[in-house]
Steps between C-alpha positions, in 0.01 A plus 500: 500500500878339383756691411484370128138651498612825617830493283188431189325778594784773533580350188167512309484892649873599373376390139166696512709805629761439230192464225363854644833678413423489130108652568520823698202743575273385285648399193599186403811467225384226261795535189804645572786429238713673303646436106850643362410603152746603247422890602409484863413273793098491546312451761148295493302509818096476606354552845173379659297776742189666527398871645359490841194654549619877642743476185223418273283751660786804505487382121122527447495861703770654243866405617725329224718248633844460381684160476890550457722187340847594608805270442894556495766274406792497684885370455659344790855695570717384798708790456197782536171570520301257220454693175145534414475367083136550441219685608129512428204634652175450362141730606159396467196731588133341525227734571155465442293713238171540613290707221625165260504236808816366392842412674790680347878403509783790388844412489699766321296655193297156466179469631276209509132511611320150641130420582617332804728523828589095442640644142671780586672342768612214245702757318703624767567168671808413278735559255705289206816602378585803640820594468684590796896505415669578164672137403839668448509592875461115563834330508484102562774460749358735780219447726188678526176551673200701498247711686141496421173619665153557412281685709197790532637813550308694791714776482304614166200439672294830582663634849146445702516147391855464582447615869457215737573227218698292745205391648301425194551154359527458160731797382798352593525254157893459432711213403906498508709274370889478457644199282823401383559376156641181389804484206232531233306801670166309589430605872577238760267360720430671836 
């Protein structure tokens, strides 16, 4: 094999390493980008996953699962610690009723009910402008970034189901991204 084969493969598995940062346990990140409204800077994102089969089971035998959106932006200080500008966390619950035989999703008071898994899942996989940081904490000459991540949150799970989950594929669905923002507060690319 030459070297400029080898130097093409090394370089053809770099990019399929770099491509994996952005999907992480599971989930894939398909939108991520944020708006600076006249009130607040919003945040649109969707994600692609399924349940595994245990988690989909767990769900079928009585445990909820909880999916947590949590992001934080953050203001770059050379002097300190960055400031933290904005912070929002959003919880989703899906259960499954079985006396109706329906799928339901809680966040906060609301509750939605759905004949299927495929539709229930749909409404937790993203959300449009959400606001995340109060525009007057936003000034245009400093620089920013944020902290997001989406994931399942075992630790809500029932404790027997929470004992030996390291070894149980399919739990572990998280996603984490950190992003800097450009002069006009769109994210930048990773």
């Amino acid at each position: 094999m030459s070297c400029r084969a080898v130097l093409l493969a090394l370089v053809a598995l770099v990019l399929a390493l770099a491509g994996a940062a952005v999907r992480a346990d599971g989930i894939e990140l398909t939108q991520f980008q944020t708006e600076r409204t006249d009130d607040a800077l919003e945040l649109n994102y969707s994600t692609r996953f399924e349940l595994s089969r245990p988690a989909e089971d767990a769900l079928h035998k009585g445990a909820a699962l909880y999916f947590v959106a949590d992001v934080t932006v953050f203001r770059n200080r050379w002097y300190w610690r960055d400031s933290r500008v904005g912070h929002a966390e959003r919880v989703w619950r899906l259960s499954w009723q079985p006396l109706t035989r329906q799928y339901r999703v809680s966040t906060g008071g609301l509750h939605q009910s759905f004949a299927t898994l495929t539709d229930a899942l749909a409404s937790l996989r993203g959300i449009s402008a959400w606001p995340i940081a109060e525009a007057k904490e936003l000034d245009t000459d400093g620089r920013y970034y944020l902290e997001f991540s989406f994931r399942l949150d075992v630790s809500q799970l029932p404790r027997p189901l929470q004992i030996g989950l390291g070894s149980v594929p399919g739990f572990g669905l998280s996603i984490e991204q950190k992003r800097g923002f450009n002069a006009d507060f769109s994210l930048k690319a990773p």
